[in-house]
ROVODREN-731696 format. One line per field, with one value per atom (N, C-alpha, C): residue number from 1; atom name; y, x, z. Coordinates in nm, 2 decimals. Example, Ala and Ser with C-alpha at 12.3 -4.5 7.8 and 13.67 -1.06 7.14 Angstrom:
<recs>
num: 1 1 1 2 2 2
atome: N CA C N CA C
c2: -0.57 -0.45 -0.33 -0.22 -0.11 0.00
c1: 1.32 1.23 1.32 1.28 1.37 1.29
c3: 0.78 0.78 0.78 0.71 0.71 0.79
</recs>
This chain:
<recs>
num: 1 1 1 2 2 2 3 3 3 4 4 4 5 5 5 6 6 6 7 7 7 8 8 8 9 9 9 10 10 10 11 11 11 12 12 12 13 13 13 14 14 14 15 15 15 16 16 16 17 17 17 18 18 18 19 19 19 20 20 20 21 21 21 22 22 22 23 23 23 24 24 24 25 25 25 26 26 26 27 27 27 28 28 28 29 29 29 30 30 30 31 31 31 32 32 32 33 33 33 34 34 34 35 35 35 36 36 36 37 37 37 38 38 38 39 39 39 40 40 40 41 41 41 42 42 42 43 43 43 44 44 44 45 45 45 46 46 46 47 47 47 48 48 48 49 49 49 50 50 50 51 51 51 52 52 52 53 53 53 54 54 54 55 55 55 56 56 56 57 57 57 58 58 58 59 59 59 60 60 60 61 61 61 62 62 62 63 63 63 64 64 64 65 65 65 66 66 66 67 67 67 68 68 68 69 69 69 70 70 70 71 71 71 72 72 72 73 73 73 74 74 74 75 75 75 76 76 76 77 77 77 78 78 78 79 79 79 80 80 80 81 81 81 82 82 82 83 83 83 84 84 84 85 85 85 86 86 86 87 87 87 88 88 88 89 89 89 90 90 90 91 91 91 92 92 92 93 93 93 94 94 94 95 95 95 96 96 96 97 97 97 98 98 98 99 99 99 100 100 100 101 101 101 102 102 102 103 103 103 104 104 104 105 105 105 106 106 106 107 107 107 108 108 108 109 109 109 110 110 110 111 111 111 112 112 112 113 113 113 114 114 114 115 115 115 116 116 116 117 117 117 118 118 118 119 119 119 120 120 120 121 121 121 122 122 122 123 123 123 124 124 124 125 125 125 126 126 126 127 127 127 128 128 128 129 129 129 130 130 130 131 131 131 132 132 132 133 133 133 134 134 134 135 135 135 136 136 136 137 137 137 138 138 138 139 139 139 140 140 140 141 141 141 142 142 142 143 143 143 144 144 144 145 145 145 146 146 146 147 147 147 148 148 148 149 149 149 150 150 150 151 151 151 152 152 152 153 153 153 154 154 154 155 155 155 156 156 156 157 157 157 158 158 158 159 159 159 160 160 160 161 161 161 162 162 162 163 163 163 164 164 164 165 165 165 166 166 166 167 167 167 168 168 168 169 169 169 170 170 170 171 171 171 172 172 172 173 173 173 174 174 174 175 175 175 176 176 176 177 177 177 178 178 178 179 179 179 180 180 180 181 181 181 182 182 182 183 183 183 184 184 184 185 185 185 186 186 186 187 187 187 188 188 188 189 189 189 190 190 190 191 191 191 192 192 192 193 193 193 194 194 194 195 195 195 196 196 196 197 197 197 198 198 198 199 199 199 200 200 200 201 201 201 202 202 202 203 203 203 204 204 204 205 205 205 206 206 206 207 207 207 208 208 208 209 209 209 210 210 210 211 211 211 212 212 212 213 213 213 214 214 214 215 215 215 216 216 216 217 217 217 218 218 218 219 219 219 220 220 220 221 221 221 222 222 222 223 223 223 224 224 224 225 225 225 226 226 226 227 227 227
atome: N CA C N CA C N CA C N CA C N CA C N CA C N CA C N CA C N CA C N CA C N CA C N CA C N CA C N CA C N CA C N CA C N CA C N CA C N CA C N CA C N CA C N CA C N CA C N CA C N CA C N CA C N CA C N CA C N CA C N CA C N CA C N CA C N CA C N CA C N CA C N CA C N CA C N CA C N CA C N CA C N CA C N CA C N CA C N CA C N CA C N CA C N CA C N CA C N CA C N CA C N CA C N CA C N CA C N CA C N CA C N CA C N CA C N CA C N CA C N CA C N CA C N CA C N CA C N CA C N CA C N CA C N CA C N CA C N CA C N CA C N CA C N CA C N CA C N CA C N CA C N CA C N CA C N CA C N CA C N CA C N CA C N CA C N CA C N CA C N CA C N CA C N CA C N CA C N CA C N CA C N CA C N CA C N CA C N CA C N CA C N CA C N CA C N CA C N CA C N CA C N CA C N CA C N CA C N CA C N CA C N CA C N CA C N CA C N CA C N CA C N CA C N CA C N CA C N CA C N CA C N CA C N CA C N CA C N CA C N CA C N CA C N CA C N CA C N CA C N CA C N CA C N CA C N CA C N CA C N CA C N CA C N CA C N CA C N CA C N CA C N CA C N CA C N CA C N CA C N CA C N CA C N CA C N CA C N CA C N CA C N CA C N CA C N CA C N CA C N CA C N CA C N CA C N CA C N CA C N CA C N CA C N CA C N CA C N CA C N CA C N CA C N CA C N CA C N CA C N CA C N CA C N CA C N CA C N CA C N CA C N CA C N CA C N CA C N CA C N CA C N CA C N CA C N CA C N CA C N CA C N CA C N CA C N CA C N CA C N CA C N CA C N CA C N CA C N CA C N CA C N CA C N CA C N CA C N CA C N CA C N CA C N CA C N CA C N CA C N CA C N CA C N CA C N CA C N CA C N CA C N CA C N CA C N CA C N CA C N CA C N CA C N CA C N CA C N CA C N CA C N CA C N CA C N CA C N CA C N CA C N CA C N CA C N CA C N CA C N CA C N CA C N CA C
c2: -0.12 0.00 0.12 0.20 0.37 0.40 0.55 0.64 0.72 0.77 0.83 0.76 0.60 0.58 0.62 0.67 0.64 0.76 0.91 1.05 1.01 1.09 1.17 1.20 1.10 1.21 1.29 1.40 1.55 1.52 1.39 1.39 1.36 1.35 1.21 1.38 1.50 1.61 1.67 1.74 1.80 1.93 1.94 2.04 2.19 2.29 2.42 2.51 2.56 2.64 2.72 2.76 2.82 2.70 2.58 2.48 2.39 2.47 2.35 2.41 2.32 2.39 2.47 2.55 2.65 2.61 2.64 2.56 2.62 2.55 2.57 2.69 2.81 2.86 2.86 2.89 2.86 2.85 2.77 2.77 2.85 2.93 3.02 3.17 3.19 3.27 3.38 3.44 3.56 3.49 3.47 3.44 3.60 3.61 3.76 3.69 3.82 3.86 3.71 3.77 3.67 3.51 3.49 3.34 3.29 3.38 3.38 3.28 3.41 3.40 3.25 3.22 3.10 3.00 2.98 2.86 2.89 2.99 2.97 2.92 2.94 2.90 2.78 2.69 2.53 2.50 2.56 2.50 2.51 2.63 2.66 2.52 2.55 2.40 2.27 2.24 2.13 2.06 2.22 2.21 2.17 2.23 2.20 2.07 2.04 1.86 1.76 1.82 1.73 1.64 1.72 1.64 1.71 1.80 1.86 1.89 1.87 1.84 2.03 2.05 2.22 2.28 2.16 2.17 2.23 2.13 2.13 2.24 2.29 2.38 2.50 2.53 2.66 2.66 2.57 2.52 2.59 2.51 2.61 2.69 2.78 2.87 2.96 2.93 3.06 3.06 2.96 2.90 3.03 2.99 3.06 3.20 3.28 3.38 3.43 3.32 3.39 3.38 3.27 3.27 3.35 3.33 3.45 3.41 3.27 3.23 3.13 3.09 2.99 2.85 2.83 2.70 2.62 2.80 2.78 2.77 2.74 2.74 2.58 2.56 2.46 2.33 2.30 2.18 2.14 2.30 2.29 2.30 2.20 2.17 2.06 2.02 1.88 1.75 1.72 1.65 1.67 1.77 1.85 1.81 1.77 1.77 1.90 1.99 2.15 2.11 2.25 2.21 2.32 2.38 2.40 2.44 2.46 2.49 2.62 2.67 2.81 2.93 2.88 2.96 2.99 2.92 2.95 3.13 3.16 3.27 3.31 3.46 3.51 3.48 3.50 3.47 3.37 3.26 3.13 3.09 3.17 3.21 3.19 3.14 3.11 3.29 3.28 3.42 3.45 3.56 3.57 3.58 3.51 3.48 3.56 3.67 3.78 3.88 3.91 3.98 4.16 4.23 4.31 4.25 4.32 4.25 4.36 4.36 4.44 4.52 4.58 4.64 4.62 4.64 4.53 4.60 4.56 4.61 4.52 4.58 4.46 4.45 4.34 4.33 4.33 4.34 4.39 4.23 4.15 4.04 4.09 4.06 4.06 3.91 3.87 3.73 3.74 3.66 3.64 3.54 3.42 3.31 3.30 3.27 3.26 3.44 3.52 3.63 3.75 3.88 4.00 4.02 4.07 4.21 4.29 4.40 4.52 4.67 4.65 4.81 4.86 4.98 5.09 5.27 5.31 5.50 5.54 5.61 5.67 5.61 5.51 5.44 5.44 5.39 5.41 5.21 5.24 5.10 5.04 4.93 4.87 4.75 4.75 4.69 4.59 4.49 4.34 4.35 4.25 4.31 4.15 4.04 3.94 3.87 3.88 3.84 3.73 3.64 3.47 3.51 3.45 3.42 3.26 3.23 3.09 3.12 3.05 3.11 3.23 3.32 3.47 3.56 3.69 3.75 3.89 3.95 3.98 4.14 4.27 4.37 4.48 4.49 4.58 4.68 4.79 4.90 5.04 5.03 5.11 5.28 5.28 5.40 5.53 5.52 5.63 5.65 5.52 5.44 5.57 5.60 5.64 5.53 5.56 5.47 5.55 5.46 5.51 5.43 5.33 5.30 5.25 5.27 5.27 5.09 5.03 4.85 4.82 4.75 4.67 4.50 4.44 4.30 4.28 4.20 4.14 4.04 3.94 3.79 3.76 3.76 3.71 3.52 3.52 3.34 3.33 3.27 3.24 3.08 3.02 2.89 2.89 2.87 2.87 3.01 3.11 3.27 3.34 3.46 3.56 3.66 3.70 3.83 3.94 4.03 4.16 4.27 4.30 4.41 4.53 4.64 4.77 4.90 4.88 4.98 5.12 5.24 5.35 5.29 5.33 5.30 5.34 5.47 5.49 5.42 5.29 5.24 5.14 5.04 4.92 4.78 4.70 4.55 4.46 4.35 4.24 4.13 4.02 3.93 3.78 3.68 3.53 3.46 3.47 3.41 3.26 3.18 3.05 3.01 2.96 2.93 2.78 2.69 2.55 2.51 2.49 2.47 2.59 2.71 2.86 2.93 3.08 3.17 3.31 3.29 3.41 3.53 3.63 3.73 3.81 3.84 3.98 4.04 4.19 4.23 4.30 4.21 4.31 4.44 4.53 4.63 4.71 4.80 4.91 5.03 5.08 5.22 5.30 5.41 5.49 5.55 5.61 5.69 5.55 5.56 5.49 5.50 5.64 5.66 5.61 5.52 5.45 5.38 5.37 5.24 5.13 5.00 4.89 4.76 4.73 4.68 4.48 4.44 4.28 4.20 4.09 4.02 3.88 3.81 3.67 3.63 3.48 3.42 3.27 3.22 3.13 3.15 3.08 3.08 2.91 2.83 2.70 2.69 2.70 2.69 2.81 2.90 3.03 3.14 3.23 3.35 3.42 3.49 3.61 3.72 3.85 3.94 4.09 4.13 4.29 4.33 4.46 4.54 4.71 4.75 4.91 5.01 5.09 5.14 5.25 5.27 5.38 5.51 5.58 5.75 5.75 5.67 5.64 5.66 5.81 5.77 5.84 5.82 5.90 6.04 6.14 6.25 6.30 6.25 6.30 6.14 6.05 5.97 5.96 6.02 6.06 6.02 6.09 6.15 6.01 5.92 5.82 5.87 5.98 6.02 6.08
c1: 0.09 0.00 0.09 0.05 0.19 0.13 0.21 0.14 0.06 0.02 -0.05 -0.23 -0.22 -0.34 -0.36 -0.25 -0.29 -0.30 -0.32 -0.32 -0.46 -0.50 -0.63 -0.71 -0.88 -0.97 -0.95 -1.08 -1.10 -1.22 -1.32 -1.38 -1.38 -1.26 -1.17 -1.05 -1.08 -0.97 -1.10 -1.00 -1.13 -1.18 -1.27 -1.39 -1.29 -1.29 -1.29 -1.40 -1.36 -1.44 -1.55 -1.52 -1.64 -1.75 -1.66 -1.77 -1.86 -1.85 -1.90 -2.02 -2.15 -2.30 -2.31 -2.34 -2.40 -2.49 -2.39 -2.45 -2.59 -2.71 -2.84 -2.84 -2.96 -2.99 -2.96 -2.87 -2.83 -2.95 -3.05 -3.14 -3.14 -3.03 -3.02 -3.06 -3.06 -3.09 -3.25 -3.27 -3.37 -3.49 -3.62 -3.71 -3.79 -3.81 -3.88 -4.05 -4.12 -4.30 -4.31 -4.24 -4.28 -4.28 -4.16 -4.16 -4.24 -4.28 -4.38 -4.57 -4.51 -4.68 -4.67 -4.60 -4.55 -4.64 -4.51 -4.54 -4.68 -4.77 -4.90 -4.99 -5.00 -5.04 -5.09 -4.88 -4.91 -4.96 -4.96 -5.08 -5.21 -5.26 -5.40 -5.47 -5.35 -5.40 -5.44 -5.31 -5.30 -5.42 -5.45 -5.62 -5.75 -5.71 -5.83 -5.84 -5.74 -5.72 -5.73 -5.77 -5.78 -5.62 -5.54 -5.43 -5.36 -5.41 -5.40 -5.58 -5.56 -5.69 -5.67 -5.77 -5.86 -5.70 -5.66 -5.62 -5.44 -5.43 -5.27 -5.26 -5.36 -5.35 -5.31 -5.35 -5.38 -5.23 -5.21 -5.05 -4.93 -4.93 -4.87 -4.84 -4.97 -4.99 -4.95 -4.96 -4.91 -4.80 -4.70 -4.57 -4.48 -4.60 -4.54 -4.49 -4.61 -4.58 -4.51 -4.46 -4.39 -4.18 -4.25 -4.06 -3.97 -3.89 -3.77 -3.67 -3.66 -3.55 -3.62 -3.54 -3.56 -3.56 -3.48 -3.49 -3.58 -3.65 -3.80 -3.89 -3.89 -4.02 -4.04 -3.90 -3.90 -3.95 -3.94 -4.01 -4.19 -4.25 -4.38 -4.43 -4.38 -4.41 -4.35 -4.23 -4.16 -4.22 -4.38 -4.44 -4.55 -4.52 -4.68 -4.58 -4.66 -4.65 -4.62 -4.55 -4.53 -4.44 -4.50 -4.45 -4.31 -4.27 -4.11 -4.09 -3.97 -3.89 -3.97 -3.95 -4.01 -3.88 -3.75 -3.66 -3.63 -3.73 -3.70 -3.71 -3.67 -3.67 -3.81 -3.83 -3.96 -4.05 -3.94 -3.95 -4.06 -4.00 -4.08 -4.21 -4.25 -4.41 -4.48 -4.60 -4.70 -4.79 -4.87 -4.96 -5.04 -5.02 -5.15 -5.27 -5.38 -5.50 -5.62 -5.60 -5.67 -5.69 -5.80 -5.78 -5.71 -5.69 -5.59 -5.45 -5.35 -5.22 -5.18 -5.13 -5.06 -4.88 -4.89 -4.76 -4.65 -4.53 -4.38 -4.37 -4.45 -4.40 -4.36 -4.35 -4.32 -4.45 -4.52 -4.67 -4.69 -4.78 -4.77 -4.88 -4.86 -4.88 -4.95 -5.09 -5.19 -5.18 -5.16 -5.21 -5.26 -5.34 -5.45 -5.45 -5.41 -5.39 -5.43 -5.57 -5.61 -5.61 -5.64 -5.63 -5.64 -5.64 -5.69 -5.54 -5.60 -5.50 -5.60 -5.55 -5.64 -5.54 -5.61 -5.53 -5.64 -5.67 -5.75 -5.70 -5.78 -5.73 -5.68 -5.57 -5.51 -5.39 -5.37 -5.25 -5.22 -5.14 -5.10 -5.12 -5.19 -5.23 -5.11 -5.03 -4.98 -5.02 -4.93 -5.01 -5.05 -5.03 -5.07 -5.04 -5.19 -5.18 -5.24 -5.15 -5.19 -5.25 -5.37 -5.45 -5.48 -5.42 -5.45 -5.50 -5.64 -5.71 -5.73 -5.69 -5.70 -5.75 -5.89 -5.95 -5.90 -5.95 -5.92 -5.96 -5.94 -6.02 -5.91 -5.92 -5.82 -5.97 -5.94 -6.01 -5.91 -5.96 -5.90 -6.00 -5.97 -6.07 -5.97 -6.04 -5.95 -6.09 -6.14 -6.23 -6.18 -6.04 -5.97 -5.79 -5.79 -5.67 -5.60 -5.49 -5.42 -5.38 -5.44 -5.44 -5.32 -5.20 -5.10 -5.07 -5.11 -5.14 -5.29 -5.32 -5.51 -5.52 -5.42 -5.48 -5.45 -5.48 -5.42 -5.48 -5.42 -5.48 -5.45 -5.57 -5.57 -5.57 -5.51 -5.47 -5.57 -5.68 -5.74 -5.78 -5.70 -5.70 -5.80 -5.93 -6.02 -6.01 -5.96 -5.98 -5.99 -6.14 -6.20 -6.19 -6.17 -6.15 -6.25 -6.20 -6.28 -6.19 -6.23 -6.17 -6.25 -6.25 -6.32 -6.29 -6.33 -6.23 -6.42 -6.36 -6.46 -6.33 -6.47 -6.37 -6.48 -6.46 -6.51 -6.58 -6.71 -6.83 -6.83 -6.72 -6.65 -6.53 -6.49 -6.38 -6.46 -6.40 -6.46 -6.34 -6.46 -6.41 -6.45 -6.35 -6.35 -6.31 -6.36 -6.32 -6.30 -6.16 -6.14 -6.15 -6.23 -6.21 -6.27 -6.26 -6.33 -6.39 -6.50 -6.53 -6.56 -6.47 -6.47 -6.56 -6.68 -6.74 -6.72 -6.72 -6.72 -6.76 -6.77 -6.81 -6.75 -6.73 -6.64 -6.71 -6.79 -6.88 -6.78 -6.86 -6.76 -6.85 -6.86 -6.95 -6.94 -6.88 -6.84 -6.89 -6.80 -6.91 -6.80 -6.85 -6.74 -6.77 -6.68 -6.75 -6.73 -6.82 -6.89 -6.73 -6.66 -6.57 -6.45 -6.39 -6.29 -6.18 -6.15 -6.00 -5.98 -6.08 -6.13 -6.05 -5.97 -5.90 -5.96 -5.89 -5.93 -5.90 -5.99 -5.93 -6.00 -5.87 -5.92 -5.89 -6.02 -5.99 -5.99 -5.91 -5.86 -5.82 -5.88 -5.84 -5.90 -5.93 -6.05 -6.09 -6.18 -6.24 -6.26 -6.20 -6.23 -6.26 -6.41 -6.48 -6.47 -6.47 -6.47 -6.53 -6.48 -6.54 -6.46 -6.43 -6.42 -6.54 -6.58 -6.66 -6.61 -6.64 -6.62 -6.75 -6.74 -6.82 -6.80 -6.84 -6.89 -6.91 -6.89 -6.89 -7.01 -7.14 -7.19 -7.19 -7.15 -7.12 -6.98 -6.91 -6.76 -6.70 -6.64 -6.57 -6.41 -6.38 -6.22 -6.27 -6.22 -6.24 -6.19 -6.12 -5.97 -5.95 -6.02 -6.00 -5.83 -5.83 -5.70 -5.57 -5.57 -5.45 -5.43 -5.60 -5.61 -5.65 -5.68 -5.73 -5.84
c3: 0.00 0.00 0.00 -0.11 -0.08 -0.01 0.03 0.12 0.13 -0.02 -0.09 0.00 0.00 0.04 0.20 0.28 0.44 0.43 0.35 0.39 0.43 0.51 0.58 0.43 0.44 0.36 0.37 0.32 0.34 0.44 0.43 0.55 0.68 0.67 0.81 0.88 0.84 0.92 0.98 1.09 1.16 1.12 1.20 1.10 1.14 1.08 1.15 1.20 1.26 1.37 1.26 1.19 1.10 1.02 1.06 0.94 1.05 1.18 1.27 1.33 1.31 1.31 1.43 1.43 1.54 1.70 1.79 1.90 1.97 2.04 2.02 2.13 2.11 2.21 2.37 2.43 2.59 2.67 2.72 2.79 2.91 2.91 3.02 2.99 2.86 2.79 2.79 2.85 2.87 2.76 2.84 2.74 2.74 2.57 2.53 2.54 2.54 2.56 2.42 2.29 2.22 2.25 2.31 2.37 2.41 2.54 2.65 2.50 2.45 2.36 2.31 2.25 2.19 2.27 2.34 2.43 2.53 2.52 2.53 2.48 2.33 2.23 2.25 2.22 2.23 2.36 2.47 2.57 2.56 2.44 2.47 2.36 2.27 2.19 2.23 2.33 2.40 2.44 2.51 2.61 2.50 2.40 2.33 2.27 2.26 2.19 2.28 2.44 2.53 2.61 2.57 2.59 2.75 2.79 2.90 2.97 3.12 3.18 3.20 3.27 3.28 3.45 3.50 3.62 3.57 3.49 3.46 3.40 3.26 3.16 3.23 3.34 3.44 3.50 3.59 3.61 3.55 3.42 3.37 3.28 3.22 3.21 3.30 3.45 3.51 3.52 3.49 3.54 3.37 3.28 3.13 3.18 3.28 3.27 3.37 3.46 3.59 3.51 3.39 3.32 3.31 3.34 3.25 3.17 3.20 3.03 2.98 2.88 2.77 2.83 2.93 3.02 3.11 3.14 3.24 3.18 3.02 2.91 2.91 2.82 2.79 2.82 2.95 3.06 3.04 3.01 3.04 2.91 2.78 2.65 2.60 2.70 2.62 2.61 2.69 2.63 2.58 2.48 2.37 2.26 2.13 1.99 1.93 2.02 1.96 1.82 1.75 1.62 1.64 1.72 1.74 1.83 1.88 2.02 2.07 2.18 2.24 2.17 2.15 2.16 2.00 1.91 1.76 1.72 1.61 1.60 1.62 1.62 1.63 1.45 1.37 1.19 1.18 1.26 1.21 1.31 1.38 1.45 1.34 1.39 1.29 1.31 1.17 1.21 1.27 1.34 1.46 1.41 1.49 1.40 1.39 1.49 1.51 1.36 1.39 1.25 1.25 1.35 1.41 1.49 1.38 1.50 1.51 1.70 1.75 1.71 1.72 1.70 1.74 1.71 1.81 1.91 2.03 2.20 2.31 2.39 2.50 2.58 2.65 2.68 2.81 2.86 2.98 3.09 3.17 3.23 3.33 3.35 3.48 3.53 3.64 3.68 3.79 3.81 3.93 3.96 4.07 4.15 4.24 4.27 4.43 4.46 4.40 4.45 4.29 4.34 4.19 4.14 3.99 3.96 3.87 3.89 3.80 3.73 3.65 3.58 3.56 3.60 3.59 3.59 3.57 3.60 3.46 3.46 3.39 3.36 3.26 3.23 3.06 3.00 2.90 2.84 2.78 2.73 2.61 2.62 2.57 2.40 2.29 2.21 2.27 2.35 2.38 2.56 2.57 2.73 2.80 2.84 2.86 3.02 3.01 3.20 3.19 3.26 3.33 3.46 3.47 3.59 3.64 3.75 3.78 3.91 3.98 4.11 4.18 4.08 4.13 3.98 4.01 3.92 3.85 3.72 3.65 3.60 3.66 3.60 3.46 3.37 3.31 3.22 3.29 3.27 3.17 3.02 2.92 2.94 3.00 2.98 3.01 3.10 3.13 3.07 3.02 2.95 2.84 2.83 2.71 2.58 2.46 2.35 2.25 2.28 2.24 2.09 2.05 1.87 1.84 1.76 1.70 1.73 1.71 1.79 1.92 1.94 2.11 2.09 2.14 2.17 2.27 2.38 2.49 2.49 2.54 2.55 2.69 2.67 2.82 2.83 2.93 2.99 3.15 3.13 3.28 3.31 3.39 3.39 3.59 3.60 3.74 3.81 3.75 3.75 3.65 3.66 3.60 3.53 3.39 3.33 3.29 3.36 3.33 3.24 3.15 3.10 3.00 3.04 3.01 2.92 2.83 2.75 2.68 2.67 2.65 2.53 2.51 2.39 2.26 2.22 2.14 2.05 2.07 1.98 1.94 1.86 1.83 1.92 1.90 2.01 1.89 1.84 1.80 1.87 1.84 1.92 1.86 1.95 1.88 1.98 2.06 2.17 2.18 2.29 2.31 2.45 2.42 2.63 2.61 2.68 2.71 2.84 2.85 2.97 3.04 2.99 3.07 2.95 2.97 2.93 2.84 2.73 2.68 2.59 2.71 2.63 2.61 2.48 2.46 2.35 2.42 2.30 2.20 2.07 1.94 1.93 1.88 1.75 1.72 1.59 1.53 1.57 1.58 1.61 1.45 1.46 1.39 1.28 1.37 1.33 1.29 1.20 1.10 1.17 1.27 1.32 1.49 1.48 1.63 1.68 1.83 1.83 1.86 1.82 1.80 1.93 1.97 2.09 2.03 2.00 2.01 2.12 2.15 2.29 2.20 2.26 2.25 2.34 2.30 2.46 2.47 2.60 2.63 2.80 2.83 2.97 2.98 3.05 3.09 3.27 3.29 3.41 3.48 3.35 3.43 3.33 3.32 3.23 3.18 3.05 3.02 2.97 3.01 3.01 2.93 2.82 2.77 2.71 2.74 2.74 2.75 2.70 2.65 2.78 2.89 2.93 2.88 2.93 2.84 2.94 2.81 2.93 2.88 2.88 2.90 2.76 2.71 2.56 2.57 2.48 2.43 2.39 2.39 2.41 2.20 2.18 2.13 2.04 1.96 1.93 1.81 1.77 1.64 1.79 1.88 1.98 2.09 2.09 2.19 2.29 2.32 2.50 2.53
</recs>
């Protein structure tokens, strides 16, 4: 045998540092609002395909939103048929199904566990504003609210809880919501004027409720400006 046969393939040397695949997201890694939504989703699905009971869904759901990295996601989907990691890019998100989508912000988390949360008064309303109720109750009152872009989307979650949310009788409310053995009123309509903000509620209620509704008396002053 010459020597010519004992040199090293080209596939038998070692790889260099630029040819060698990119190592995966660090689970330690800061999970973003988007993640958060993500891996909601594949739970709300879960719930509906029966693959998670009304008890667990709630679990961790609130576990989603107490996260802060990529690590603390992961656990509470690795036995769901998700169709990708929590930590995939934001790119490869499927489309929001709402027929208004919110604008790129950062969202703002109500949760209620055995106990309230409420935003009311004079606050500055966020594009996406997400309330999980689990025996306990979640108010969100936009009638005094600053509407700082013409959409908003509320992510409202009731499972053996309550979601309340009132909004000035002047914008319009659409709705994608679902009630599984609970309740998800919400009461559409458009409003009159075209430059109205838009407030969509999405969500579900499993043994519990979600509730919107129109404030009468209650409008935006200043619709174009939000206030």
């Amino acid at each position: 045998m010459d020597e010519s046969s004992l040199e090293k393939r080209p596939q038998d040397r070692p790889q260099a540092p630029e040819d060698r695949p990119a190592a995966p997201a660090a689970p330690a890694m800061r999970a973003s609002d988007a993640d958060r939504d993500r891996v909601a989703d594949i739970l709300r699905e879960a719930l509906a395909e029966g693959r998670l009971t009304a008890e667990e869904h709630g679990e961790r759901i609130a576990a989603v939103y107490e996260a802060r990295t990529l690590g603390e996601l992961e656990p509470l989907v690795h036995d769901l048929p998700a169709g990708r990691r929590p930590h995939e890019p934001a790119g490869s998100a499927r489309p929001y199904d709402a027929s208004v989508r919110p604008a790129p912000a950062p969202a703002e988390n109500l949760v209620a566990v055995f106990g309230a949360a409420e935003r009311k008064g004079r606050w500055r309303v966020p594009a996406r504003t997400n309330a999980f109720a689990m025996f306990g109750g979640v108010e969100i009152d936009l009638t005094e609210a600053v509407f700082e872009q013409r959409e908003i989307v509320i992510n409202a979650s009731a499972v053996f809880g309550g979601v309340e949310i009132k909004v000035p009788e002047n914008v319009s409310v659409r709705s994608t919501g679902t009630g599984i053995f609970g309740g998800f009123d919400v009461r559409t309509h458009e409003a009159p004027d075209p430059d109205a903000p838009v407030v969509v509620i999405t969500g579900f209620a499993v043994f519990g409720g979600v509730e919107a509704k129109a404030r009468r008396g209650k409008r935006l002053k200043n619709l174009r400006s939000g206030q």
